[in-house]
Each structure stands twice: as structure tokens, then as C-alpha cells.
Kinemage of the C-alpha trace (Angstrom):
@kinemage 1
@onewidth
@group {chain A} dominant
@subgroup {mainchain}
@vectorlist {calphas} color= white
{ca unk a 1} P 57.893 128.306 -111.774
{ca unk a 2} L 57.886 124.902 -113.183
{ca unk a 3} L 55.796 122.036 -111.756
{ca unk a 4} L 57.689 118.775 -111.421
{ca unk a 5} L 55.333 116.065 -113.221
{ca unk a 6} L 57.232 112.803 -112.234
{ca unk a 7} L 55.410 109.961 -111.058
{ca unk a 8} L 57.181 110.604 -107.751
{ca unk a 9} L 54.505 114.255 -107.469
{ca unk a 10} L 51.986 112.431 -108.961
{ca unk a 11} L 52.014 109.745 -105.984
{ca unk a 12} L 52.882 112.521 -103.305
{ca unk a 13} L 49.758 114.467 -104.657
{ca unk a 14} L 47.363 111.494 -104.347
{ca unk a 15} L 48.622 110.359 -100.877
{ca unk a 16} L 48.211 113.968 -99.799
{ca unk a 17} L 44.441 114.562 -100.936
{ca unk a 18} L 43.781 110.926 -99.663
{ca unk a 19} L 44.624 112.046 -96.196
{ca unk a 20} L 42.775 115.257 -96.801
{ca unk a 21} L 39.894 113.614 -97.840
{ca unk a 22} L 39.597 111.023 -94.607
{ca unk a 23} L 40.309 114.156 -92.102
{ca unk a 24} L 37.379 115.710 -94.182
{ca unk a 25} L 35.076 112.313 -93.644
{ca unk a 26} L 35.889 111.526 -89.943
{ca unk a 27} L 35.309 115.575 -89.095
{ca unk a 28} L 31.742 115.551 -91.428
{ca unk a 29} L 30.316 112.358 -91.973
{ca unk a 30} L 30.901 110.658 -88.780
{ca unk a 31} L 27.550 110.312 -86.769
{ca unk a 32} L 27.065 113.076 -83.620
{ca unk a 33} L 25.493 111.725 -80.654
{ca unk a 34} L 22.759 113.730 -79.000
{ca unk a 35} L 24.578 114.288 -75.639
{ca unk a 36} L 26.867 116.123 -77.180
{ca unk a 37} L 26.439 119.782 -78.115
{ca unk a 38} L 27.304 122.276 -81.263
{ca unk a 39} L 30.114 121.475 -83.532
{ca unk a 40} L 33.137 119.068 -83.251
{ca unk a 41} L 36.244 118.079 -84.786
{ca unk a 42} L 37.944 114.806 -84.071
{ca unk a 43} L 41.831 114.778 -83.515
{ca unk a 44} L 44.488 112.648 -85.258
{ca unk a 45} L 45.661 109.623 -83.019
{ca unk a 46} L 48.274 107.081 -82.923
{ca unk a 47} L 47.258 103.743 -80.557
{ca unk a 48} L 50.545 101.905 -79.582
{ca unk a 49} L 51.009 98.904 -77.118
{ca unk a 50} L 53.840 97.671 -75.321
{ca unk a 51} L 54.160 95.046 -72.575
{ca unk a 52} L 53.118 96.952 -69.578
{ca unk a 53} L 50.713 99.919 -71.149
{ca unk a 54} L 48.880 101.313 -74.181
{ca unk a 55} L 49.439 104.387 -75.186
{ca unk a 56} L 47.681 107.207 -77.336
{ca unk a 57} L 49.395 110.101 -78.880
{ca unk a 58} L 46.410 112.617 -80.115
{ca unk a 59} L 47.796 115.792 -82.215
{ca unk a 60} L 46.656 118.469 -80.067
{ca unk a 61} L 49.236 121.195 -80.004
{ca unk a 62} L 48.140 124.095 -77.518
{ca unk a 63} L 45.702 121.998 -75.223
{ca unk a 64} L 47.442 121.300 -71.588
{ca unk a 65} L 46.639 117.754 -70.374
{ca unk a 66} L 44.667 118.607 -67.391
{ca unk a 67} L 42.042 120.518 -70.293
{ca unk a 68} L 41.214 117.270 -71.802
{ca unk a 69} L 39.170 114.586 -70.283
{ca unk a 70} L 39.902 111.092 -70.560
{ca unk a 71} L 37.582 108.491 -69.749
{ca unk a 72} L 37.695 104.622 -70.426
{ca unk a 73} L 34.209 103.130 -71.530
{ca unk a 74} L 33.105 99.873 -72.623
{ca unk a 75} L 36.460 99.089 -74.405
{ca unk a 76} L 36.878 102.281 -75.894
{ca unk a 77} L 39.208 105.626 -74.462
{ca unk a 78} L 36.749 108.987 -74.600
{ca unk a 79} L 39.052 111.753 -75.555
{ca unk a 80} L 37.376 115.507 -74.726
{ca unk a 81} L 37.845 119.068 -74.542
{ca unk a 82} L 38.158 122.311 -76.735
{ca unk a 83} L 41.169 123.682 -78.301
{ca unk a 84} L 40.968 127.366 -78.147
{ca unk a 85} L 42.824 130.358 -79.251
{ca unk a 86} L 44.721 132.620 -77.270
{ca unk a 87} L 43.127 135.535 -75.737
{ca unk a 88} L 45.915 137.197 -76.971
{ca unk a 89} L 44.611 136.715 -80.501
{ca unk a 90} L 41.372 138.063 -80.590
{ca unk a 91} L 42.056 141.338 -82.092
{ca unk a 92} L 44.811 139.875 -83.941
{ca unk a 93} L 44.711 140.148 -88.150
{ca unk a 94} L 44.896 135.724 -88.965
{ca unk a 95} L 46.186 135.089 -92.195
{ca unk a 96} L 46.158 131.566 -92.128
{ca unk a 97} L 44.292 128.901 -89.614
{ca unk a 98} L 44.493 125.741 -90.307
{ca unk a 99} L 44.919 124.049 -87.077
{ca unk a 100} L 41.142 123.006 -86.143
{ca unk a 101} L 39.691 125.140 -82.818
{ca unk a 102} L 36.757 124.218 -80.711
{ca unk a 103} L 35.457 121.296 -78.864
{ca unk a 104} L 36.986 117.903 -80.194
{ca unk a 105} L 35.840 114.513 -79.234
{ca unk a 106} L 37.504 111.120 -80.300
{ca unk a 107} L 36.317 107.579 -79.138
{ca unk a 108} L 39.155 105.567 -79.612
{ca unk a 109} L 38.585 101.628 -79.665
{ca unk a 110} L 41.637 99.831 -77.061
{ca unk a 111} L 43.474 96.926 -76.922
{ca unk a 112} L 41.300 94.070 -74.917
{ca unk a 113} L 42.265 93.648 -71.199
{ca unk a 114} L 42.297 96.072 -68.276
{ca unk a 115} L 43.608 99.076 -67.205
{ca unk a 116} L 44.794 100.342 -63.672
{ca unk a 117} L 45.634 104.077 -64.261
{ca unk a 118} L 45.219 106.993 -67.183
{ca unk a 119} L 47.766 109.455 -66.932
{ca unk a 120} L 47.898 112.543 -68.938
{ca unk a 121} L 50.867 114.611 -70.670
{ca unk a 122} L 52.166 116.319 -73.254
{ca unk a 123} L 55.253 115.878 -75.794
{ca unk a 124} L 56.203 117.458 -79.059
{ca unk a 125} L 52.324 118.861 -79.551
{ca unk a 126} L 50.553 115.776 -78.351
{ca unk a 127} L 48.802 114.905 -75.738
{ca unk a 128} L 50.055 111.790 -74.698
{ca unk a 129} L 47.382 109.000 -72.538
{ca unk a 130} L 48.833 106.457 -70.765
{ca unk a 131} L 47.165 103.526 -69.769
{ca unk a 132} L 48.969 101.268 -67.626
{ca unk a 133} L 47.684 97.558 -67.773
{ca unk a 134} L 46.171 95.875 -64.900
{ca unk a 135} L 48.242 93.031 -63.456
{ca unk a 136} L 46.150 89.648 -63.856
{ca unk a 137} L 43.597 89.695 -60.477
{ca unk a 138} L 43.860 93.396 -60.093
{ca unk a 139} L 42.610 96.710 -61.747
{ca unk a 140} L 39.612 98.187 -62.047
């Protein structure tokens, strides 16, 4: 089989090991905090803001919303929980695992302002947070 050498697979490549090589950094480099215990892996998010809420889209395929916490802190959205493989699998031969498993954390810097509600769900593989925006004189 012969490898295509354009500049067109030459830019592809480097994109793709540029991304590999920040997913390596935020999971390894990124400073642990004490509180939290044994090994974690931080999931991919997209932050996105419209007129009446903020939402995050985390890539978490297999985690329900109600098994990750969300918590709002000092400007920031605490994303939580463990991704976990099936019971189902644990006698199973893997030939391939890619998708990260274990406890992930994320601290995800927001939008200013304030934020009445969080509300949890899940499309396409991603857990989707809501955070509706406080009208002016109320919220938390």
C-alpha cells in the first residue's frame, strides 16, 4: 500500500499528533490537587453561550448524567465522576481501548455572571450541562 505524501497528509498528520500531544499534556502534566485521590483523566469540552444559558458539551460516551457531578465554584464548572466499563466486559478478550476509563475531573473556567440552575443530559455521547443565566436581581 502506497502512502499519499501530499502536503494535504503532511498537514492532516501534524494537526493530528498536535491534538494527541495536548490530550497527552492536559491528562499528565496538569497539576493534581491533594483532595483528590488515585489517577485521573480530564474529558474533552466544548463551552458555548447563548443569550439565556451557557452550555458545556464534555465527550463522555457511556456515563449517564445523574453519574457525574456538577458543581459551580468560584467562576469555574467542577465536572466529576468515573467512566467505567461494563460488567459485562470483564471476562471479555479487548483488542483495542482507547476510550479513557476511570475517574475524570475537569474544572472548566465560565462565562462571568450568574447562574440559576445546572441541568444535566446526554446527546450524541456527551454529557451536556446547562446553565441557565440568572435574570439581573435574581439567582443564586
Amino acid at each position: 500500500m502506497e502512502r499519499d505524501y501530499s502536503p494535504n497528509w503532511m498537514w492532516s498528520e501534524a494537526c493530528e499528533m498536535l491534538v494527541r500531544a495536548e490530550r497527552l499534556h492536559r491528562q499528565f502534566f496538569e497539576p493534581r490537587s491533594g483532595a483528590r485521590r488515585g489517577p485521573s483523566w480530564e474529558p474533552p469540552v466544548d463551552v458555548i453561550e447563548t443569550a439565556n444559558e451557557v452550555l458545556i458539551f464534555a465527550a463522555l460516551p457511556g456515563v449517564a448524567p445523574d453519574q457525574a457531578e456538577a458543581i459551580i465554584d468560584a467562576g469555574h464548572l467542577i465536572l466529576s465522576g468515573a467512566r467505567l466499563l461494563p460488567r459485562e466486559l470483564a471476562t471479555a478478550a479487548i483488542h483495542r481501548l482507547e476510550l479513557p476509563q476511570g475517574q475524570f475531573f475537569r474544572r472548566i473556567a465560565l462565562p462571568p455572571g450568574r447562574y440559576s440552575t445546572v441541568h444535566r443530559s446526554s446527546i450524541d455521547g456527551c454529557l451536556v450541562i446547562a446553565l441557565k443565566k440568572a435574570e439581573p436581581g435574581h439567582g443564586q
